[in-house]
N, C-alpha and C positions, 0 to 999 in steps of 0.2 A: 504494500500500500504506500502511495505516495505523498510524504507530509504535506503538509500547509505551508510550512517553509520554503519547501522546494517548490512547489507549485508559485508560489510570490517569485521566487527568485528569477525561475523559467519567465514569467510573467514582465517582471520587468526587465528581465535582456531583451524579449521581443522587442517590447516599447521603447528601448534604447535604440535598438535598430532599424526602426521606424522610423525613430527621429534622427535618428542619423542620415539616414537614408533623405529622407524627406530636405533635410538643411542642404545636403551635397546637388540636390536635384533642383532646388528650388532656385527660379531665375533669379538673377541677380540685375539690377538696375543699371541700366547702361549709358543714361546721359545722354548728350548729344552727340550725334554719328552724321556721317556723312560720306556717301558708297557704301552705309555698310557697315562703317568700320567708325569704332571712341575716337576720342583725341590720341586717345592713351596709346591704341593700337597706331595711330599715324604715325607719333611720338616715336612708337618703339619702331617701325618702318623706317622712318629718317635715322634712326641711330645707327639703323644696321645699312643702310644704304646714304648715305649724307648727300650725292646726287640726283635723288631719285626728284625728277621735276612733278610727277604726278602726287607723291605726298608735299612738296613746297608747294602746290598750287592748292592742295584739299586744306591747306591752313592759310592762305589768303582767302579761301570762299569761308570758312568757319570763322575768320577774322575773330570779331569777341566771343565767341561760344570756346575760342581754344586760350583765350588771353589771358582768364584767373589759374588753367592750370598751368602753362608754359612759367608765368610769374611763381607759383608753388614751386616747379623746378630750380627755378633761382636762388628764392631765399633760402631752400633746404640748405643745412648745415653738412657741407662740405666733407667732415669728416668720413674716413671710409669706415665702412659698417666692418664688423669683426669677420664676416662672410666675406667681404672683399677684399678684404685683406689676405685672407686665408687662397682665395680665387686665383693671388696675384703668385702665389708657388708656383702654382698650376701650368701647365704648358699653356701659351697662347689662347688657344679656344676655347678654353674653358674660363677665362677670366670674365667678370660681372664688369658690364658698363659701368666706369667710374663718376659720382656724381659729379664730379667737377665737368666730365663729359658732356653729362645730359645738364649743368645748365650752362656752359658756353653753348650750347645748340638749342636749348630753348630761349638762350638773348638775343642768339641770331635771328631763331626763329621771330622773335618779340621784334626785335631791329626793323624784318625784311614788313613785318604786315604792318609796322609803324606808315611805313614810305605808302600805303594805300591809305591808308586809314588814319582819324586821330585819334589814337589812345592814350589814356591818362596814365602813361608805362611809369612817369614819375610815383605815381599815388602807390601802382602795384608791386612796384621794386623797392617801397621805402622803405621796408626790414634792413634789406640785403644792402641799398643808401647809405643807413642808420647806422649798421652794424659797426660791430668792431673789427670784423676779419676782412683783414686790406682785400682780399684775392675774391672773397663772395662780391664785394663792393665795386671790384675793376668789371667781375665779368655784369654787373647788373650796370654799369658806365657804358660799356660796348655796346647796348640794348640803345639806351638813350641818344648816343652819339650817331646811329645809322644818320637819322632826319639831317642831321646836321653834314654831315659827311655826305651825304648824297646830294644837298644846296649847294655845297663849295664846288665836286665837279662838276655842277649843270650850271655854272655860272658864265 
C-alpha cells in the first residue's frame, strides 16, 4: 500500500514539472521587431557581421524604437563579467563579445541614426557623460561627435 506521503511527494514532482515545463514554453515578450527580428537580434547580427548594410539600414528604419537600448549598451559598466574573462583563455571562437565591443558599436550605431534623425543622445548617454570611467565616457563622446563630424566634411 502506498502512503500519503508518497503519494504528496509523486504529487508535487508532477506539478513541479508542469510548471517547469509550462515557464520554458511560455512566450516571452518580444518588443519591437522589425523583419522579424528584436533590436536585440539586429544588435547581435551587426556584432557578428559589422558590414552587414541590411542590419545598419533595419536600425535607421527602427530609429527611436532601437535608441533606449543601443544607449543601455553604452552606459553598461565596462567591466568584463567573470565568464568573459574566463572566455578570453579560450581559443578565439569561443570568446564572448567584449562589452566594451558592443558599446563602441552601439555609439556608432547611436552616431550613424543621429545624422537622420534628432535625438536627444545627450539626455541618453548622461550616465556614461557623468560617469567616472574616462573610457565608458570617450566611447559615449564618439556617439555625440558623428552630427558634428559629419557638418565639418559637408562644409
Amino acid at each position: 500500500m502506498v502512503s500519503l506521503t508518497s503519494k504528496l511527494l509523486q504529487s508535487v514532482a508532477v506539478l513541479g514539472a508542469i510548471a517547469v515545463t509550462v515557464a520554458l514554453c511560455w512566450p516571452k515578450p518580444r518588443g519591437y521587431t522589425y523583419q522579424g527580428k528584436t533590436v536585440e537580434e539586429w544588435f547581435e547580427q551587426i556584432i557578428k557581421h559589422p558590414t552587414d548594410t541590411n542590419a545598419l539600414r533595419a536600425f535607421v528604419v527602427m530609429n527611436t524604437n532601437a535608441t533606449s537600448f543601443l544607449a543601455s549598451r553604452v552606459v553598461l559598466d565596462l567591466t568584463p563579467s567573470s565568464l568573459e574573462s574566463w572566455s578570453m583563455k579560450l581559443p578565439p571562437r569561443f570568446h564572448l563579445t567584449s562589452k566594451r565591443r558592443e558599446a563602441e558599436t552601439a555609439s556608432n550605431i547611436l552616431g550613424m541614426i543621429s545624422l537622420f534623425f534628432d535625438l536627444q543622445l545627450r539626455e541618453l548617454l548622461q550616465p556614461a557623460l557623468l560617469g567616472t570611467n574616462a573610457e565608458q565616457r570617450s566611447i559615449a563622446l564618439s556617439a555625440l561627435h558623428w552630427r558634428e563630424d559629419h557638418r565639418r566634411l559637408n562644409r
